[in-house]
C-alpha positions as CSV (number, residue, x, y, z in Angstrom):
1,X,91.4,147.8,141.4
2,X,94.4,146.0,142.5
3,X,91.7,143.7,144.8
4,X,89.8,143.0,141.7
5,X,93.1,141.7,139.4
6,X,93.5,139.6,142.2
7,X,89.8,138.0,142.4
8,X,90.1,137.7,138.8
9,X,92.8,135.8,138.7
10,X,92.2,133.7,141.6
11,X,89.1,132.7,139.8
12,X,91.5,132.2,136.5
13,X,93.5,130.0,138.4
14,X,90.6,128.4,140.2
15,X,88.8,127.5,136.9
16,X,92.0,126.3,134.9
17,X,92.9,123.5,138.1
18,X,89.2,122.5,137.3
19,X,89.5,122.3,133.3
20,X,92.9,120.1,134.6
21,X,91.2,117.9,136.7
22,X,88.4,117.4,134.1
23,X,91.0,116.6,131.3
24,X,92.6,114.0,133.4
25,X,89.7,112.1,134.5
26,X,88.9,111.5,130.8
27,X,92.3,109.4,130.7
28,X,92.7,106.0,130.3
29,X,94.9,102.8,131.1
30,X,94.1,100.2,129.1
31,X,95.2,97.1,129.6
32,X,95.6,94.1,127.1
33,X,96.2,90.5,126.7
34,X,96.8,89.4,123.4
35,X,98.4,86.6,120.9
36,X,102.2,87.0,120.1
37,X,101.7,84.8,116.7
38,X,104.6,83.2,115.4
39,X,104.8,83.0,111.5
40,X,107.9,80.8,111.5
41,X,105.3,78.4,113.4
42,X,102.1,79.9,111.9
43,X,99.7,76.9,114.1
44,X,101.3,78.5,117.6
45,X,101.0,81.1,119.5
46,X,101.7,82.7,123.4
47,X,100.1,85.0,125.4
48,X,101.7,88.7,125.8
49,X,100.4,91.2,128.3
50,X,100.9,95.1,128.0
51,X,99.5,98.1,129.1
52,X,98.8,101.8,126.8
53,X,96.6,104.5,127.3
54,X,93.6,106.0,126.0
55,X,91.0,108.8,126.1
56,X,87.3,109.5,126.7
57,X,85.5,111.0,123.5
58,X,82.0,111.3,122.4
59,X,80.5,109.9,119.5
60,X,76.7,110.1,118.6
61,X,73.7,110.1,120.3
62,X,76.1,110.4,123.2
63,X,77.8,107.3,123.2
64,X,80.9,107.4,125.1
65,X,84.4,105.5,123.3
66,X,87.8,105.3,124.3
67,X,90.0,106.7,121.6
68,X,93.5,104.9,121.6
69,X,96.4,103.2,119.2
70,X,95.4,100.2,117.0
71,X,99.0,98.8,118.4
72,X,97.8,98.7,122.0
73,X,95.2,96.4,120.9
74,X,96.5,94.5,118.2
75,X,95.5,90.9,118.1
76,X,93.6,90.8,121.8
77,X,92.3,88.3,123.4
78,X,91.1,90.2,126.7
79,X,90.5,94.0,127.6
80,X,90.4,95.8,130.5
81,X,90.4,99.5,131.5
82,X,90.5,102.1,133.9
83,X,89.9,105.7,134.4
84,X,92.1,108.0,136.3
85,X,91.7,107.7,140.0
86,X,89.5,105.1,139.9
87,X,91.2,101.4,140.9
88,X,88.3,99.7,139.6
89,X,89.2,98.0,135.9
90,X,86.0,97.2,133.2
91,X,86.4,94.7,130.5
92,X,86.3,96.8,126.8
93,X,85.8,95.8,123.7
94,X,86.9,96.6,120.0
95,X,84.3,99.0,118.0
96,X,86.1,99.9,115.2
97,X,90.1,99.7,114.4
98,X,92.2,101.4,111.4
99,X,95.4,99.2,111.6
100,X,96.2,101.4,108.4
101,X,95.8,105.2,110.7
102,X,97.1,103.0,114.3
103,X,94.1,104.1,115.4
104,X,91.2,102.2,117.3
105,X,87.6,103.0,119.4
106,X,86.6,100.9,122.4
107,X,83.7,100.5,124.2
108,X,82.8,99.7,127.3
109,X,79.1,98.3,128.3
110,X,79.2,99.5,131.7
111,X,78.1,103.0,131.6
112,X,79.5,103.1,135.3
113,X,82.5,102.6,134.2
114,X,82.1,106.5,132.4
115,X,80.5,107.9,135.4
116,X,80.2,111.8,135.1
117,X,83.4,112.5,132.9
118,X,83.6,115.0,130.1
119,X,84.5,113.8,127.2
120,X,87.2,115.6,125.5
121,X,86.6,117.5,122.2
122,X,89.1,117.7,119.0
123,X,90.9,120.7,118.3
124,X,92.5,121.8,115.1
125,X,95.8,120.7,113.7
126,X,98.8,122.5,115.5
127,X,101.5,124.5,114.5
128,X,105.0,123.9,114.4
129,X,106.6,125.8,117.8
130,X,103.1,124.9,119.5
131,X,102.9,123.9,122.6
132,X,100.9,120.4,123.4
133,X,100.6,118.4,126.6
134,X,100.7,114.4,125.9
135,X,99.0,112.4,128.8
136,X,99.4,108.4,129.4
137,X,100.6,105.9,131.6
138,X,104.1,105.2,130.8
139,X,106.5,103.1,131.8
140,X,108.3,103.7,134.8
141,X,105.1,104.2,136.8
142,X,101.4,103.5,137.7
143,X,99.6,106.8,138.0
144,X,99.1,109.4,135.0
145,X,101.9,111.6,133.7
146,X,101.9,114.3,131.7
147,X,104.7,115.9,130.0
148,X,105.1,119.0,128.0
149,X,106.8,119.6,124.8
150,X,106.4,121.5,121.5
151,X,105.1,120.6,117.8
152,X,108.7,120.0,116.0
153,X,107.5,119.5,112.1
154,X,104.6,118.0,110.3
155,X,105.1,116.0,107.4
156,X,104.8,112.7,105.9
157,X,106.7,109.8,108.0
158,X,106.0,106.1,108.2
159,X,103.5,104.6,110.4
160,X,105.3,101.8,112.4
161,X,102.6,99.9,112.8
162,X,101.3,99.7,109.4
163,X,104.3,100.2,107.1
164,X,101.8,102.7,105.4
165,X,103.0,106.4,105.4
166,X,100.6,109.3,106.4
167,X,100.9,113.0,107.8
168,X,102.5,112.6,111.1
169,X,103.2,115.2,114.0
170,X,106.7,115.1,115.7
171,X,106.8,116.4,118.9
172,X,109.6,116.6,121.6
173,X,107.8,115.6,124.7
174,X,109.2,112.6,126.3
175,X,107.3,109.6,125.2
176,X,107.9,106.3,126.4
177,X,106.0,102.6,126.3
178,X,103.0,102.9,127.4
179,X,102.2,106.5,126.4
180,X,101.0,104.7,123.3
181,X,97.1,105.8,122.2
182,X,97.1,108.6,124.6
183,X,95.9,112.2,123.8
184,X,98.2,114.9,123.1
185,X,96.6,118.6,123.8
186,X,96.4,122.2,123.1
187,X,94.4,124.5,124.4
188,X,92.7,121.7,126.1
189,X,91.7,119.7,123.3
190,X,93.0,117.1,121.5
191,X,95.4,118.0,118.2
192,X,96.9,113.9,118.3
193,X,97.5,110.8,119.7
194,X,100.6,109.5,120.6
195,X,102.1,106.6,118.2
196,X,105.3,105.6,118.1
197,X,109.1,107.0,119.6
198,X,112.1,107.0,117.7
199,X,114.4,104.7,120.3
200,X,117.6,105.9,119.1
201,X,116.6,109.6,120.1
202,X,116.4,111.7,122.6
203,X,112.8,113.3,122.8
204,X,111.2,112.8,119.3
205,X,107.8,111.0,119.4
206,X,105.1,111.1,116.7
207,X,101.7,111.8,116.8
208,X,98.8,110.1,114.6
209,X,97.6,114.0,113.5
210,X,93.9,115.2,114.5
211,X,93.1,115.1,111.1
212,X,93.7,111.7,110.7
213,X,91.8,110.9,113.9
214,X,88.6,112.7,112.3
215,X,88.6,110.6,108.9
216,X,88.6,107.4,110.7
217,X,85.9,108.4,113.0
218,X,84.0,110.1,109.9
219,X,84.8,106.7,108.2
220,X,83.0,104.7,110.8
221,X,79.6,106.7,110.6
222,X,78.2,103.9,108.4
223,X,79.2,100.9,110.7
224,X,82.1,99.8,108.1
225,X,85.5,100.8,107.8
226,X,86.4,101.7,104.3
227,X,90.2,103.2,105.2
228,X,92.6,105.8,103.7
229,X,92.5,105.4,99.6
230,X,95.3,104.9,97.3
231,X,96.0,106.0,93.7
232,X,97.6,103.0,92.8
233,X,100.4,104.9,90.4
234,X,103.9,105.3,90.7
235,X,105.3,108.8,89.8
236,X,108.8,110.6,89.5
237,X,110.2,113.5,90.5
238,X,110.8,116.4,88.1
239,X,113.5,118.3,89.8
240,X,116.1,117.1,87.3
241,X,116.4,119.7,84.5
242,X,117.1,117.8,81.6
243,X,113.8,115.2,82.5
244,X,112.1,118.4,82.6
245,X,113.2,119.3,78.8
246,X,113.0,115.9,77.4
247,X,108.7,116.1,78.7
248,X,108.5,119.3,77.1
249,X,107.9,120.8,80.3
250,X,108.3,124.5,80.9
251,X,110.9,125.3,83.6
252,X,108.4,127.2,85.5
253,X,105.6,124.6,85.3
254,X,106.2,121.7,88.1
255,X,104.6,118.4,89.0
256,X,105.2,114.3,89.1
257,X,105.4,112.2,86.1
258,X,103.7,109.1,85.9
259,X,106.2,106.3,85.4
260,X,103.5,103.5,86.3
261,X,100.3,102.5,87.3
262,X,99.1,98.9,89.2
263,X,97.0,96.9,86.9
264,X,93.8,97.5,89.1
265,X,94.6,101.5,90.3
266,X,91.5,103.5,90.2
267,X,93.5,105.4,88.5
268,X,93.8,102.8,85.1
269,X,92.2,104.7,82.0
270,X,92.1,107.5,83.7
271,X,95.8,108.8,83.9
272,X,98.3,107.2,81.4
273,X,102.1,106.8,81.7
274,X,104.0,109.7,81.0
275,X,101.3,112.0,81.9
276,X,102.6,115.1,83.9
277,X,100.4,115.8,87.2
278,X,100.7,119.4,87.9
279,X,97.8,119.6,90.5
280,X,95.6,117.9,93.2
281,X,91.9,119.1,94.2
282,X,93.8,122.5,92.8
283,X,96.9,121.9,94.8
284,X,99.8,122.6,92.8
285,X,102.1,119.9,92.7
286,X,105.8,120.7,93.7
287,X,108.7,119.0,91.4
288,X,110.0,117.3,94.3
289,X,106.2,115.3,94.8
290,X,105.4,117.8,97.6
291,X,102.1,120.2,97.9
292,X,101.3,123.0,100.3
293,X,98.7,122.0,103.0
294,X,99.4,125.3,104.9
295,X,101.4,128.5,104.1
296,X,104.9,127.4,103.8
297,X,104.2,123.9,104.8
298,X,104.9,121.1,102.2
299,X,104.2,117.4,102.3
300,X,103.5,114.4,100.4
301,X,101.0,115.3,97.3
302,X,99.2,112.0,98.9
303,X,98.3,114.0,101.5
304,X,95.3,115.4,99.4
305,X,94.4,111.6,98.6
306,X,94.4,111.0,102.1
307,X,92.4,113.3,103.2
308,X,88.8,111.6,100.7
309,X,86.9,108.8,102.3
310,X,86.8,105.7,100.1
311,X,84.2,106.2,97.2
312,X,84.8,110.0,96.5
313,X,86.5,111.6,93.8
314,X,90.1,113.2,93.4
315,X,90.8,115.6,90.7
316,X,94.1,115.4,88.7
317,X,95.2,118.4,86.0
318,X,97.5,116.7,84.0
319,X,99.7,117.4,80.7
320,X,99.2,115.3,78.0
321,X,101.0,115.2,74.8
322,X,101.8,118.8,75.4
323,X,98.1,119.9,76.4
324,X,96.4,120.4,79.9
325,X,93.6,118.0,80.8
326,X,91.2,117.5,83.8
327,X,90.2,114.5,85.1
328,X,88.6,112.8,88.1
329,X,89.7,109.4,89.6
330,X,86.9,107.6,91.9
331,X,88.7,106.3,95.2
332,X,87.9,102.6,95.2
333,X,91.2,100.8,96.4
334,X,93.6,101.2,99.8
335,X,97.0,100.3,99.9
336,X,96.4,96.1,100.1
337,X,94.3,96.2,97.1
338,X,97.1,97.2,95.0
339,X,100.5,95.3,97.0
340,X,101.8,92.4,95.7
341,X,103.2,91.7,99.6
342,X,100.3,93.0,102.1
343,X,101.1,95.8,104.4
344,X,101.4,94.6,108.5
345,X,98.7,92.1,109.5
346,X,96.8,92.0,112.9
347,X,93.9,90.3,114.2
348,X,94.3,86.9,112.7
349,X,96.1,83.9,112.4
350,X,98.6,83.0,109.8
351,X,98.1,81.0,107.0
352,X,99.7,77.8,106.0
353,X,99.2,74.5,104.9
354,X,101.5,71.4,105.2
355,X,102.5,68.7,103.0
356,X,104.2,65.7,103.8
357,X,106.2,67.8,106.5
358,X,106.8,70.9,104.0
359,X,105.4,73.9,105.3
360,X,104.3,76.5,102.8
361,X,102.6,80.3,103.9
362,X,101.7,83.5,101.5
363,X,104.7,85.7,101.4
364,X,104.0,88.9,104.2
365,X,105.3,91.5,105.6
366,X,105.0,89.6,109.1
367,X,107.0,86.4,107.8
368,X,109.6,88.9,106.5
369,X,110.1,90.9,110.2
370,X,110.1,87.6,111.7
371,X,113.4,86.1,110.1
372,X,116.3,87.0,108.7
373,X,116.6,84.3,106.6
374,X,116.8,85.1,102.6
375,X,115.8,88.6,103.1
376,X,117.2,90.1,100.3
377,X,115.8,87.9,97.9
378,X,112.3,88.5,99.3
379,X,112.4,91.7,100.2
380,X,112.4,92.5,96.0
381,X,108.6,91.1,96.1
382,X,108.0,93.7,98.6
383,X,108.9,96.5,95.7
384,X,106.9,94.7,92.7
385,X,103.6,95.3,92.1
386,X,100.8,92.8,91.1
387,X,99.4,91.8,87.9
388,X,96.2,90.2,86.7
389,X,98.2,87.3,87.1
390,X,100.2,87.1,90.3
391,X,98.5,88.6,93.0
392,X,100.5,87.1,95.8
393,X,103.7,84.7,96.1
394,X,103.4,81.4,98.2
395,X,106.7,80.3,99.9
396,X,108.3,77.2,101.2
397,X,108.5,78.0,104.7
398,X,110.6,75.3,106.2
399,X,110.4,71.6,105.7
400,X,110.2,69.3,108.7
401,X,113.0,66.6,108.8
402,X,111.8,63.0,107.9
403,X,112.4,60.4,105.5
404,X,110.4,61.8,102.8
405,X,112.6,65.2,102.7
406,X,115.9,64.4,103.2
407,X,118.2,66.7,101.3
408,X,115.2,69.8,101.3
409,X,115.8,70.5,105.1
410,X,117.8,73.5,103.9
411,X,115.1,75.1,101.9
412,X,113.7,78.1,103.7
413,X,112.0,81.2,102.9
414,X,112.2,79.9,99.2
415,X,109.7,81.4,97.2
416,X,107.8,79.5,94.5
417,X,107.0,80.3,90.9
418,X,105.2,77.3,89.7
419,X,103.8,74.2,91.0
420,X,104.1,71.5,88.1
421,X,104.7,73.8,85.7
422,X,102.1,75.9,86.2
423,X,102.1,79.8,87.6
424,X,99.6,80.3,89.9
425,X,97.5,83.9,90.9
426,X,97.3,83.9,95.0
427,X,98.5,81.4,97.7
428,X,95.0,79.8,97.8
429,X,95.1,79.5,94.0
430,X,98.0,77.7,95.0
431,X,96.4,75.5,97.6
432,X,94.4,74.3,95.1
433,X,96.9,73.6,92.7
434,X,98.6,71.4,95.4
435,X,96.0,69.5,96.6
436,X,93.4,69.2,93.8
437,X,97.1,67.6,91.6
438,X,96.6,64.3,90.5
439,X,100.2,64.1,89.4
440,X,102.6,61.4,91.0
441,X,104.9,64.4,91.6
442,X,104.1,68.0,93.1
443,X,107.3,69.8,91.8
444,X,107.9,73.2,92.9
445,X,110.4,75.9,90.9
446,X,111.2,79.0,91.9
447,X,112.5,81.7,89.2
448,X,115.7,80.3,89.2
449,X,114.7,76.7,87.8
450,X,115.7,75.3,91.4
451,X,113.2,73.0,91.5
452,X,111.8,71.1,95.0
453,X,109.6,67.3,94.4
454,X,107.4,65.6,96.8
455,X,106.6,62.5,95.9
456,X,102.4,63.2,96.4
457,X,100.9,59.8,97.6
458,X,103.8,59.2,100.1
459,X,103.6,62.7,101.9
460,X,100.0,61.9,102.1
461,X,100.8,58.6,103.9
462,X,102.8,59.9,105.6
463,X,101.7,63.2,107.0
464,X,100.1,61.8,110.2
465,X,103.3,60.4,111.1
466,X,105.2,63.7,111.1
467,X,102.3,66.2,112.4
468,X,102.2,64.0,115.6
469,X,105.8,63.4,115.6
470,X,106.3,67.3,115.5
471,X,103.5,67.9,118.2
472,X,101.2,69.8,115.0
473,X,97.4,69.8,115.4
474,X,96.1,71.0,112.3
475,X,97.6,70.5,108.9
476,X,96.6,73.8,107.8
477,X,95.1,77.3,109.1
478,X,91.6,77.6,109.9
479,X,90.8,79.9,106.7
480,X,91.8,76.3,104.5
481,X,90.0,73.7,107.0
């Protein structure tokens, strides 16, 4: 008897260095060259090189991809990867990204390049106290590591990468640069993939959450990515007891109220303000804005929002002037439809357009993380939400010292509310406005009444003169040319 324990688990071990080995050569190195863009400069650019990792997964009719990080790949201009012990690199391409999720597919022509591997299959979403093993090519080193840790908590946190906040996995395996996009296991299949590291810490790295991983691939069945849906309301919490009274709302009976919904929600004629949403798909809907997505384990009531591809429905049981109502909202918009500033931006050049030596861009999220400059002041647009009317704000982004703008050089980050008097709905509405004026004066005001004047026929005489004398090619970004 005691011979056979033995054989057994010899043959245990034998089979579980195999399973190893299989899992590993399914990891990947990817390496990327990309743009670093410059919104202060928005017609430059430089070249950055970096280095994540990835892994092997099947998709139909047994295509191969490489599952990774949208970060790692973010505005490229060249990819190459390899497998695990192989030196050989193969150029990759972009088949699908979620910039939303961090999330992105490669492929790779070559089918040498996947030899024999095994791709590695999805497992379920972990536990907290679970134990996961997160593979990569960190810093620090050339060949693969792979470090072990535990599930901490799973809740909602922000995506770095997106601004956009989703269910997220924390985990206190070491993770470090270049871990980025790789898998994270349990059991031998993959539960996440690694996404950002809080630098401040010791040991707490998130994971983009299996679930999330499966949406976006679901997503991509068509050939199209749709993304993750939003409501497009704004709600407030009901944990304060006199709120709770002044709705009429039972002490026992929880939810969100709605305190406001964007002018183009899916959600607009559907729910009203001061409607009381007590459930989600049947969720019930904690005072605090949190639901149950597992015994004893709360997050974001988005989370069930989340979880629908774009074009399905969502049910909402609300209370309504004291009664309980049903209703369904269609899921039509993501976060950008319904943002007065645009979440992160990747994969393309900013926009801009000069005038006589004054440089004026839409207000993003990019410009913002790029300066420090008037911040504050901006960083209220960031809260606000659009209206039929003012879908996007333009800004004066810095004016080039000549002649013609002596006494402006000072404006910077200034934001714009009217261009001769007139308001306008989206930075290419107020292109037009600029350059389809006849006026002798474009005269810019912010909310303030400061006002800014170009004198129109000489900074069009004069615009040459300044591009070349600043070393500018193009007068505006290739979406205006």
């Amino acid at each position: 008897m005691r011979v056979l324990w033995v054989i057994i688990l010899a043959v245990a071990s034998l089979y579980a260095q195999v399973k190893d080995e299989e899992t590993k050569e399914a990891i990947v190195k990817i390496y990327t060259v990309a743009k670093a863009l410059d919104y202060q400069e928005p017609w430059s650019s430089s070249m950055r090189q970096s280095t994540g990792s990835g892994a092997i997964i099947a998709g139909k009719n047994g295509q191969k991809y490489i599952l990774t990080n949208a970060h790692v790949v973010a505005n490229r201009t060249f990819l190459e990867v390899q497998r695990y012990g192989e030196r050989r690199r193969f150029i990759a391409t972009v088949h699908a990204v979620s910039h939303q999720a961090d999330l992105a597919l490669l492929k790779v022509e070559d089918e040498r390049f996947f030899g024999k591997v095994t791709p590695l299959e999805f497992g379920e979403l972990p536990h907290v106290e679970q134990e996961i093993v997160v593979y990569g090519y960190p810093m620090g080193g050339n060949t693969l590591s792979a470090t072990i840790g535990v599930v901490s908590r799973i809740e909602h946190h922000r995506y770095t990468h997106s601004g956009e906040s989703f269910l997220a996995i924390q985990v206190d395996a070491a993770v470090n640069p270049g871990n980025s996009g790789g898998p994270a296991l349990s059991q031998g299949k993959v539960v996440g993939v690694v996404m950002q590291v809080i630098t401040s810490s010791q040991n707490i790295g998130y994971l983009v959450p299996v679930s999330m991983v499966r949406h976006f691939i679901e997503d991509m069945q068509d050939g199209r990515y749709d993304g993750f849906p939003e409501l497009g309301i704004v709600t407030q919490r009901l944990e304060n007891p006199a709120l709770k009274a002044y709705y009429g709302l039972e002490e026992q009976r929880t939810g969100n109220l709605v305190a406001d919904i964007v002018y183009n929600s899916p959600a607009k004629g559907v729910v009203k303000e001061g409607d009381i949403i007590t459930h989600i798909d049947g969720h019930k809907i904690e005072d605090d804005g949190t639901v149950a997505f597992r015994h004893n384990e709360y997050t974001d009531f988005g989370y069930y929002a989340d979880m629908h591809q774009m074009g399905e429905r969502v049910r909402l049981s609300l209370i309504r002037e004291g009664k309980t109502i049903e209703v369904e909202v269609t899921l039509s918009k993501v976060a950008d439809d319904i943002l007065l500033v645009k979440t992160t931006q990747y994969d393309q050049m900013p926009s801009y357009f000069i005038e006589g030596g004054y440089i004026f861009s839409p207000l993003s999220r990019n410009l913002l993380l790029s300066t420090k400059i008037n911040q504050m002041e901006l960083s209220q647009y960031v809260r606000e939400w659009p209206t039929e009317e003012k879908k996007e704000v333009a800004v004066l982004l810095k004016v080039l010292a000549s002649d013609i703008s002596r006494g402006n050089t000072d404006f910077r980050m200034w934001p714009i509310e009217k261009v001769n008097g007139e308001t306008y709905v989206d930075f290419k509405d107020f292109y037009h406005k600029v350059k389809q004026s006849k006026e002798k004066y474009l005269v810019f005001e912010d909310k303030d009444g400061i006002k800014v004047v170009i004198d129109r026929e000489e900074a069009q005489a004069k615009q040459k003169e300044i591009l070349e004398k600043y070393n500018i090619e193009f007068d505006r970004s290739i979406d205006f040319r």
